[in-house]
C-alpha positions as CSV (number, residue, x, y, z in Angstrom):
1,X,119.1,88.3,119.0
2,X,115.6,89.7,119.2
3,X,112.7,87.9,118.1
4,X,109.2,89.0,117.2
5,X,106.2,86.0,117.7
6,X,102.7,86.9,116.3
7,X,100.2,84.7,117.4
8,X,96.5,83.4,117.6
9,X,94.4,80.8,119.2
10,X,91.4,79.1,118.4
11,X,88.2,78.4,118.6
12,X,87.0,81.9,118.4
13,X,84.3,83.4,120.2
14,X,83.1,86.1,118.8
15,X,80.6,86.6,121.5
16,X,83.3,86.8,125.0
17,X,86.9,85.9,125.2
18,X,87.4,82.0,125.4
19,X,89.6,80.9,128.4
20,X,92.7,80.0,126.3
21,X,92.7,83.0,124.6
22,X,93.1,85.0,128.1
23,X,95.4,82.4,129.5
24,X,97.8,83.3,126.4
25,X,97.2,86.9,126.7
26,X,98.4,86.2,130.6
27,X,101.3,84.3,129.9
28,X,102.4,87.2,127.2
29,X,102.1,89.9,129.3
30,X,104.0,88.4,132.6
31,X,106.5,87.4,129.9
32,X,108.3,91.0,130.3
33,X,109.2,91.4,126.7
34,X,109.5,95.0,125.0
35,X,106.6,95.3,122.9
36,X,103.1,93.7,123.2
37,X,99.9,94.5,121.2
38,X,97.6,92.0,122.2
39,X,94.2,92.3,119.9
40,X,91.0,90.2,119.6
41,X,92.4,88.2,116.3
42,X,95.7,88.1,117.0
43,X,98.5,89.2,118.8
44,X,102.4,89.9,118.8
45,X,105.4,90.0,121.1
46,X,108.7,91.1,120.8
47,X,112.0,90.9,122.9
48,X,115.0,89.3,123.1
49,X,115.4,85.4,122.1
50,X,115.6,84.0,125.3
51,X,112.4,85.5,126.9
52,X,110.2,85.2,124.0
53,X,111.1,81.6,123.4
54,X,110.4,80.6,126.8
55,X,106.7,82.7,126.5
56,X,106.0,80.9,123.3
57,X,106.8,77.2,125.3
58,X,104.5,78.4,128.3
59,X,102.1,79.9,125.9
60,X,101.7,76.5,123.8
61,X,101.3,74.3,127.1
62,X,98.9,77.1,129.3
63,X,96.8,77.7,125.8
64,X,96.5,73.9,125.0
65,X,95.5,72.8,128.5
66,X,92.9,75.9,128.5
67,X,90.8,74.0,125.8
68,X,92.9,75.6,122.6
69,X,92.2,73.3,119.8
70,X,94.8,75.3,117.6
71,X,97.2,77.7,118.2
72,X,99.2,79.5,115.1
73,X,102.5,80.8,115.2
74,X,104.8,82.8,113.4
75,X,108.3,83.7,115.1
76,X,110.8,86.0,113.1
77,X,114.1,87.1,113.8
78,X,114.6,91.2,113.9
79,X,116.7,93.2,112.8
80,X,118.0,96.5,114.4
81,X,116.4,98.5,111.7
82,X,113.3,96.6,111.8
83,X,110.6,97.6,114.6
């Protein structure tokens, strides 16, 4: 099964990136899933179930202790067709 996760975390700062922001980029991109676009409001993942649900558990506990006061989620399943 592949899974796609789109997420952000807050507080923003508009002004420079706040640490649990770049924490969650970190933990996303050692996660070694297919596809990441990683963006200054949000930011997705794809890959198969396995590897993106263990990068959403690290990114949740890495994000929160940064100082995240909120993180939003959003994981859907994918089909073959879909990309």
């Amino acid at each position: 099964m592949r899974l796609r996760v789109e997420f952000t975390t807050e507080p923003f700062d508009l002004d420079e990136a706040p640490a649990h922001a770049l924490v969650a980029r970190e933990v996303i991109e050692a996660a070694e899933l297919d596809e990441v676009d990683v963006g200054p409001f949000g930011n997705t993942a794809e890959g198969g179930a396995e590897r993106v649900l263990a990068a959403v558990d690290a990114l949740l506990r890495k994000a929160l202790e940064a100082g995240a006061t909120r993180v939003s989620l959003q994981v859907n399943v994918v089909g073959e067709g879909e990309r």
